[in-house]
N, CA, C and O of each residue as an XYZ file, in Angstrom:
360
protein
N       0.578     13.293     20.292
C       1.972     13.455     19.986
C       2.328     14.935     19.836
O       3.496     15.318     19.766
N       1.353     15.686     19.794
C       1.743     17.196     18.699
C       1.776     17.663     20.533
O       2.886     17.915     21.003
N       0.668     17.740     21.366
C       0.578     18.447     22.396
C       2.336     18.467     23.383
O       2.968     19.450     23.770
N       2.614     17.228     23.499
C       3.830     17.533     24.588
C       5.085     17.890     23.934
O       6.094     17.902     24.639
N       5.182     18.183     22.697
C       6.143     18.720     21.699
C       5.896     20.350     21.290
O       6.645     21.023     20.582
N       4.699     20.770     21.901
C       3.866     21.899     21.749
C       3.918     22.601     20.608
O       4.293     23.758     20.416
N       3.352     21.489     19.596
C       3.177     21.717     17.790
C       2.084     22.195     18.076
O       1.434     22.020     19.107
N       1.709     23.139     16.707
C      -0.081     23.082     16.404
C      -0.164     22.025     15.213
O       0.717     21.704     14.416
N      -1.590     21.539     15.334
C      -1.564     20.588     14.817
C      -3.381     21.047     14.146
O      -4.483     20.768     14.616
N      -3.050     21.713     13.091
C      -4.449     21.833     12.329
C      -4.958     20.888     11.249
O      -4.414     20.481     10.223
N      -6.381     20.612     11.874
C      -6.639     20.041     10.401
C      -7.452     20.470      8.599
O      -8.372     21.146      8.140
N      -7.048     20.129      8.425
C      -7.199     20.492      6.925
C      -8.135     19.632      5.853
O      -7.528     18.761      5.230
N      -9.285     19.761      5.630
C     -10.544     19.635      4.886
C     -11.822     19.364      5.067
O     -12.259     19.639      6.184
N     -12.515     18.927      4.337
C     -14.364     19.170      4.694
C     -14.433     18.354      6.147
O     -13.862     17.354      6.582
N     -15.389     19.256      6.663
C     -15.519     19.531      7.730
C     -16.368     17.508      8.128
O     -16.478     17.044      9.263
N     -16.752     16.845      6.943
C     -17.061     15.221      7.380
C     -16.331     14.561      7.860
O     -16.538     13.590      8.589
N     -14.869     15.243      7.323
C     -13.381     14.361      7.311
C     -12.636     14.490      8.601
O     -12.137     13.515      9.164
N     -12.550     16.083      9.198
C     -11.855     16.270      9.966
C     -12.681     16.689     11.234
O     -12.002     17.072     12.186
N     -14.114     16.673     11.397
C     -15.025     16.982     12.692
C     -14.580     18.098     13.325
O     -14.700     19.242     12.886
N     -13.808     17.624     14.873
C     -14.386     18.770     15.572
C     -12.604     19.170     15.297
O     -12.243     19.498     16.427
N     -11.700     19.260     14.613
C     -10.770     19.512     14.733
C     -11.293     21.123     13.582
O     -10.410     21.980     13.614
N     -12.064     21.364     13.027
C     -12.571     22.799     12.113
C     -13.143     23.602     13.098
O     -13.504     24.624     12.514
N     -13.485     23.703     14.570
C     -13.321     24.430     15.291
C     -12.449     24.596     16.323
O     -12.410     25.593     17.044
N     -11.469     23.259     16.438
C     -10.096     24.089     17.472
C      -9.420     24.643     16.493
O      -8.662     25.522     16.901
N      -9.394     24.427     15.081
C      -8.444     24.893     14.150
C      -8.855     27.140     14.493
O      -8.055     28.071     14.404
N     -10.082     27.164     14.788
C     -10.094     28.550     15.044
C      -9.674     29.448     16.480
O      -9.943     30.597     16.829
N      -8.891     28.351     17.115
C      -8.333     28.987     18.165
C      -7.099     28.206     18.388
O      -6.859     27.567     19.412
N      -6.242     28.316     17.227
C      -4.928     27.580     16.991
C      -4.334     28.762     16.273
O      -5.048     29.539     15.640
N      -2.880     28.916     16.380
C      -2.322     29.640     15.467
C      -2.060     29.245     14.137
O      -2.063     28.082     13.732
N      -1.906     29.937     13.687
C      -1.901     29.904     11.633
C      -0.801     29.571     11.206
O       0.061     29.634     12.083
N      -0.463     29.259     10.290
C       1.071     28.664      9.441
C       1.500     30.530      9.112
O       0.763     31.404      8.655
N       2.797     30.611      9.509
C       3.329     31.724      8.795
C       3.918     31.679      7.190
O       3.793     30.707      6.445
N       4.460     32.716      6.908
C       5.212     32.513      5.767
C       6.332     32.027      5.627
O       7.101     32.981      5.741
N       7.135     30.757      5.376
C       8.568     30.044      5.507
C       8.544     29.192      6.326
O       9.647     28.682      6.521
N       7.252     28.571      7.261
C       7.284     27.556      8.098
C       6.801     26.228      7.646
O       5.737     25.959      7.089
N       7.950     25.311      8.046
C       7.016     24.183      7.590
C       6.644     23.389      8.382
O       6.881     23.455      9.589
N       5.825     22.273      7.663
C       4.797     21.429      8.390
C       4.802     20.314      7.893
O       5.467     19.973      6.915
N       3.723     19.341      8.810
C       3.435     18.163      8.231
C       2.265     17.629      8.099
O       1.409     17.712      8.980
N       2.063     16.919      6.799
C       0.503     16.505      6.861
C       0.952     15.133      6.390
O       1.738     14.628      5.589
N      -0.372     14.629      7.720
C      -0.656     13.071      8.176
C      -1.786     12.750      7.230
O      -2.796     13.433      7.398
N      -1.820     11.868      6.291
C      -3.054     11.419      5.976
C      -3.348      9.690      5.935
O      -2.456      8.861      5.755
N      -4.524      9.431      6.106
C      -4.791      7.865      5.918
C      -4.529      7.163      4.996
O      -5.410      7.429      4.178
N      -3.483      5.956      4.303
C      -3.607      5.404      3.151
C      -5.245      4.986      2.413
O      -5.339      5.054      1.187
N      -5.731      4.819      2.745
C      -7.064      4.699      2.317
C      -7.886      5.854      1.755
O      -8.651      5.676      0.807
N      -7.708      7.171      2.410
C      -8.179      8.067      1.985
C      -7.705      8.955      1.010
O      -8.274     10.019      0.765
N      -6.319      8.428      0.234
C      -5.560      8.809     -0.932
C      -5.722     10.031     -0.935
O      -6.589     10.426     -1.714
N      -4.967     11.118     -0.081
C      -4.788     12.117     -0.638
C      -3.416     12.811     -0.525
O      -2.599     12.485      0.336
N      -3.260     13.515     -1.182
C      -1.665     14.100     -1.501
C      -2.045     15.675     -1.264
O      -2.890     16.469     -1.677
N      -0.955     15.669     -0.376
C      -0.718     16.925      0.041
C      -0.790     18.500     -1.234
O      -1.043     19.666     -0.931
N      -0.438     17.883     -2.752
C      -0.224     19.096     -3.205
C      -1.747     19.209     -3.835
O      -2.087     20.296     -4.302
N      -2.584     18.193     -3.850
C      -4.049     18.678     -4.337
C      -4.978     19.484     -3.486
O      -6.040     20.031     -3.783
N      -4.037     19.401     -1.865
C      -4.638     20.574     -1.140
C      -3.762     21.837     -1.199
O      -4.218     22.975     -1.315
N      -2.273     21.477     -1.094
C      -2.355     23.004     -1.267
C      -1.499     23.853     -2.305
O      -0.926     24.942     -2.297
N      -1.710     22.749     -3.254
C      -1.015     23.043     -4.086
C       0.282     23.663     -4.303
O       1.275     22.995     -4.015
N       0.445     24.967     -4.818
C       2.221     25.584     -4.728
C       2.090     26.328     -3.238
O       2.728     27.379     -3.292
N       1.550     26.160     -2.083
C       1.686     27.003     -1.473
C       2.667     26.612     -0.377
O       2.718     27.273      0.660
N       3.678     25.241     -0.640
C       5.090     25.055     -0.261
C       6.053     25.126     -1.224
O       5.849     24.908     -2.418
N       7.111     25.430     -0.728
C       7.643     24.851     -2.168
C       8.492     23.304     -2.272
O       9.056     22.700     -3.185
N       8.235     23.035     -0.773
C       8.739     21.372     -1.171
C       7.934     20.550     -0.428
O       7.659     20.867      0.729
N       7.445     19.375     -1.001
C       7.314     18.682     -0.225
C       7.854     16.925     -0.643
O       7.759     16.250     -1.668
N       8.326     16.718      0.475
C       9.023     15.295      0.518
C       8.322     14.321      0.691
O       7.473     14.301      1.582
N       8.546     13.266     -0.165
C       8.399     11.810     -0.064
C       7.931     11.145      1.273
O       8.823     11.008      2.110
N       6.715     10.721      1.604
C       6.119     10.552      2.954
C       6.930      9.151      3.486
O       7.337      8.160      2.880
N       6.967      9.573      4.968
C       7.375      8.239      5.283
C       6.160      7.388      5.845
O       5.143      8.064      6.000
N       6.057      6.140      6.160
C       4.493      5.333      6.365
C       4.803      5.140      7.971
O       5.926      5.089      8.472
N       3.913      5.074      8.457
C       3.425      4.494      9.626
C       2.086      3.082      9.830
O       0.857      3.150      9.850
N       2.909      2.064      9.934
C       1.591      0.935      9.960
C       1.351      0.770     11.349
O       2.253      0.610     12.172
N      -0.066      0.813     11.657
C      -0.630      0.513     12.384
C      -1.137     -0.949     12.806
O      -1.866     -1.318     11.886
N      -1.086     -1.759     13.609
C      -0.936     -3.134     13.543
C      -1.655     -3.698     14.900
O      -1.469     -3.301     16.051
N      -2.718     -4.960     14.348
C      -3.244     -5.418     15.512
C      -3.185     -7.089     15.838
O      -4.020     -7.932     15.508
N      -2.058     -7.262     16.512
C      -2.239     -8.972     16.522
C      -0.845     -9.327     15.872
O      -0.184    -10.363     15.934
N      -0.650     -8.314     15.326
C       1.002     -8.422     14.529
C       0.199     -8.350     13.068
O       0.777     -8.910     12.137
N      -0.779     -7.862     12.849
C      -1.284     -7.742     11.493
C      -2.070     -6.588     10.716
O      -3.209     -6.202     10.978
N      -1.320     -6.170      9.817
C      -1.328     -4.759      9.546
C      -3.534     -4.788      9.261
O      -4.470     -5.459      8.827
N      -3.135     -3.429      9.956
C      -4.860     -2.923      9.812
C      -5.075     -1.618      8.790
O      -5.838     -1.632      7.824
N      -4.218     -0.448      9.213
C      -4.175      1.151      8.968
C      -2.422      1.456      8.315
O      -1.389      0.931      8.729
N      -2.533      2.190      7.500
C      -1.445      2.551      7.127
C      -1.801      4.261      6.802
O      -2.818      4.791      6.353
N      -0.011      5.037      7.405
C      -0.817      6.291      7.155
C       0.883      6.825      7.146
O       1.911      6.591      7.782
N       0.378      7.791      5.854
C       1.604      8.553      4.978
C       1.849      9.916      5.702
O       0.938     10.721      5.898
N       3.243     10.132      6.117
C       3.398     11.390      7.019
C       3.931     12.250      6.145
O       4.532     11.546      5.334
N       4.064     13.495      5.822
C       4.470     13.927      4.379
C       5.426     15.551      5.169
O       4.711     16.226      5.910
N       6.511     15.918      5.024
C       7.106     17.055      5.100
C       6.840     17.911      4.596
O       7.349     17.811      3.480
N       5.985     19.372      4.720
C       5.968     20.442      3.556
C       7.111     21.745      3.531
O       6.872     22.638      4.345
N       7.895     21.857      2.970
C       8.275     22.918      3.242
C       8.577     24.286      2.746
O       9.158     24.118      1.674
N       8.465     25.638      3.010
C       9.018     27.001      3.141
C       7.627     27.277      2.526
O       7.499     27.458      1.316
N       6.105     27.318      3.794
C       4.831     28.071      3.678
C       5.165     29.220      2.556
O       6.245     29.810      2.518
N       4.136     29.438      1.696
C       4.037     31.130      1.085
C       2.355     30.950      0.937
O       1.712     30.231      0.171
N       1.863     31.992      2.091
C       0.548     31.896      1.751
C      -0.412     32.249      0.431
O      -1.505     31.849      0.029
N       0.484     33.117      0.019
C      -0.046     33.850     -1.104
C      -0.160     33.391     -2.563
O      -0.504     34.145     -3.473
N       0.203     31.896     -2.738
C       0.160     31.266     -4.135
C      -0.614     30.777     -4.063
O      -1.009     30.103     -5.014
């Protein structure tokens, strides 16, 4: 989805979680200062955007869900979350 919209699309934590996406992340461009983004995470893997990055947006919005469904019967559910106005420096 990110490629024909020509987002970068980095991923973000231990390197078990996110594989080989911790080395395209080093030939991707970087979040500036005032840009925002979005982080996708798995309902299952409960995590919230501000325990990664803590104040270093200053907003982030209420995720919207995406269910994933096989047969007409939910399998995956996954929280899309808005961050916004980057400040790298907090």
């Amino acid at each position: 989805m990110a490629q024909p919209l020509h987002l970068t699309l980095p991923g973000v934590g231990p390197v078990e979680e996110i594989h080989r996406y911790q080395w395209l992340n080093l030939q991707r461009k970087q979040l500036y200062k005032g840009a925002d983004a979005y982080f996708i995470t798995a309902a299952d893997l409960d995590h919230h955007p501000s325990e990664i990055f803590g104040k270093q947006f200053e907003q982030i919005n209420a995720p919207d869900t995406i269910l994933i469904e096989r047969n007409q019967i939910p399998v995956r559910r996954f929280y899309v979350y808005r961050l916004k106005n980057y400040n790298p420096h907090f």
